[in-house]
N, C-alpha and C positions, 0 to 999 in steps of 0.2 A: 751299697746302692749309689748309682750315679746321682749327683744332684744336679740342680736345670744349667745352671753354668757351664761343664760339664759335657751336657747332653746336647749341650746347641754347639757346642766347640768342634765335638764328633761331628753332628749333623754339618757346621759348615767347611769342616775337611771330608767329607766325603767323597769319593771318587771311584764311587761304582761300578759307574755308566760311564767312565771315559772312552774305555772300546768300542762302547754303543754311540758317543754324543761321535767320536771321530770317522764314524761309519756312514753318517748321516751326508748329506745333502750341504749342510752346515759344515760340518766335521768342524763344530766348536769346543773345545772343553767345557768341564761340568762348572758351574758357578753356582752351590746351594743358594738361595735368597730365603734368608733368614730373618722373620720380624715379630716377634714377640717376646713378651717380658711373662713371669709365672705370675697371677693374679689378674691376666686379662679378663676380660667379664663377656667379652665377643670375640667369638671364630668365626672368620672368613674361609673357611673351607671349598677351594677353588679347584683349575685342572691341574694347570701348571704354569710358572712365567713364561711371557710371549717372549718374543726375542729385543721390545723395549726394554722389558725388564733383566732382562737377562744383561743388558748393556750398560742401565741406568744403578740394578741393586738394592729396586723398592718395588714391592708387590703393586699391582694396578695402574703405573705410572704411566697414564693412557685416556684417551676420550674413553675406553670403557671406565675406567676409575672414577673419573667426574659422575658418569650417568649411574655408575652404582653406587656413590657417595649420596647423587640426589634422591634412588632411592630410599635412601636409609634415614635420610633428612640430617646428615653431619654433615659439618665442614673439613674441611682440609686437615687442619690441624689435629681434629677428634681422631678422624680416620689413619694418621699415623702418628698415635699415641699408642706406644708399643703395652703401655702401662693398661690402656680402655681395650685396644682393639687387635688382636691378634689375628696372623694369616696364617695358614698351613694347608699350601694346595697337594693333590694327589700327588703331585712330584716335589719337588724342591731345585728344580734344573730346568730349562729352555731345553726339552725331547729333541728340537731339532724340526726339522722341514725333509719329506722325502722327494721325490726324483720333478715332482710335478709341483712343489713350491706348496704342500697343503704341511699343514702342521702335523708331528706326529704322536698319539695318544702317553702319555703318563707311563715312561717304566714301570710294571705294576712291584719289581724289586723297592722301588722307593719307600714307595706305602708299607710293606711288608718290612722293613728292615727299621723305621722310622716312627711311623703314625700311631701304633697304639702309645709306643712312650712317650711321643710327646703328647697328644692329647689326655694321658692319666697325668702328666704334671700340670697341665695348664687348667685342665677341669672347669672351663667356659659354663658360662649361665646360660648363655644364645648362641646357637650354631647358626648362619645360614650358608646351605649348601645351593654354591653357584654350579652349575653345570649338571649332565649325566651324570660322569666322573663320580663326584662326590657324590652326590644322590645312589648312585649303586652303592656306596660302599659305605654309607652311613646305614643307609635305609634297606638296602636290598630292594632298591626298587629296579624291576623288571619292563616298567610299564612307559618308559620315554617319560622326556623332560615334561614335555605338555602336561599331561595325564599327573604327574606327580604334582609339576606346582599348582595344577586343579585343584588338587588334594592337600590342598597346604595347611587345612583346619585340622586334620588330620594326627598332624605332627608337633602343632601352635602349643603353647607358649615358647617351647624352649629351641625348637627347629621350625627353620622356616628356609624350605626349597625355593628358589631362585632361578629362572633361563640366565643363559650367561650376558652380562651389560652390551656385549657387542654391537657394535653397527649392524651387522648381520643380522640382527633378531629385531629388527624394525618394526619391520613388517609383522612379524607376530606378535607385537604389541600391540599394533594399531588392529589387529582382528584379536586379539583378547583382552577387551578393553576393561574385564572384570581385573583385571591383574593390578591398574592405577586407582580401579573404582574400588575395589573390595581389600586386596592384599595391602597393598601398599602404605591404607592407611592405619591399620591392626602393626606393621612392621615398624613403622616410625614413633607407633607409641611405645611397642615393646623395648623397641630401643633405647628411648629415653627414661623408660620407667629404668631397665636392667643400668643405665649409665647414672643415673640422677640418684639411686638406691643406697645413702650411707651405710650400709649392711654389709 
């Protein structure tokens, strides 16, 4: 049996998707971003690293990180505490940009070669699944982002769906305002209870 050591070493020499990242728009190489430790007690289960991250080598390192940090009610430091807070988005690599400058979806090889073993080693107390992406492949949900994080009582205590922190999803903040008034504050206690838990 691999141990997590091991398993993240593999993970960050992987080189899958080299033919695919140098195919791209980009045509960058693969750069795994690798950030947790086995006993995190929170999964950030996201799309994939944008191409800050893919340049900087820290998951979220973005105005969306801030607005999802504020979410969650941590600070900086909590949020990349490999030891609290673990990421493992749907890729492990910057997909890449196609012809028109739009990002492009998640290698589903990633997931498939990757995800179940790392998330049996790390065995999180709280998932929150940012995006589609995740949301399909935790949940099998069918139903769009909306309709899911609607549904977020659903899946509560230990998963809690999430639209992605983007600029881009402003606007549907500011028309689902139950998202700051009802989600938000249920997420920030879970948080602290599952981080603050000497257990």
């Amino acid at each position: 049996m691999v141990d997590f050591t091991q398993l993240l070493a593999q993970v960050s020499a992987c080189r899958l998707c080299a033919d695919r990242f140098a195919g791209t728009a980009t045509a960058h190489a693969p750069r795994p971003v690798v950030w947790m430790r086995p006993g995190a007690r929170i999964l950030i289960a996201g799309q994939a690293p944008g191409v800050r991250v893919h340049e900087r080598g820290r998951p979220f390192d973005d105005a969306s990180g801030a607005r999802l940090r504020d979410w969650m009610g941590v600070d900086e430091a909590t949020f990349y505490d490999r030891d609290r807070i673990a990421f493992l988005p749907m890729a492990m690599c910057f997909p890449g940009y196609d012809s028109t400058g739009s990002d492009l979806p998640p290698p589903k090889v990633c997931a498939a070669t990757w995800r179940q073993r790392l998330l049996t080693a790390l065995d999180p107390r709280l998932i929150l699944l940012v995006g589609g992406h995740a949301q399909r492949w935790h949940l099998g949900s069918r139903t769009g982002v909306s309709a899911t994080v609607a549904g977020w009582r659903d899946h509560a205590p230990r998963v809690f769906p999430l639209p992605h922190p983007s600029w881009r999803n402003t606007g549907w903040l500011k028309r689902n305002g139950w998202f700051g008034d009802e989600l938000l504050p249920v997420l920030r206690d879970r948080i602290r209870e599952v981080l603050n838990d000497p257990a």
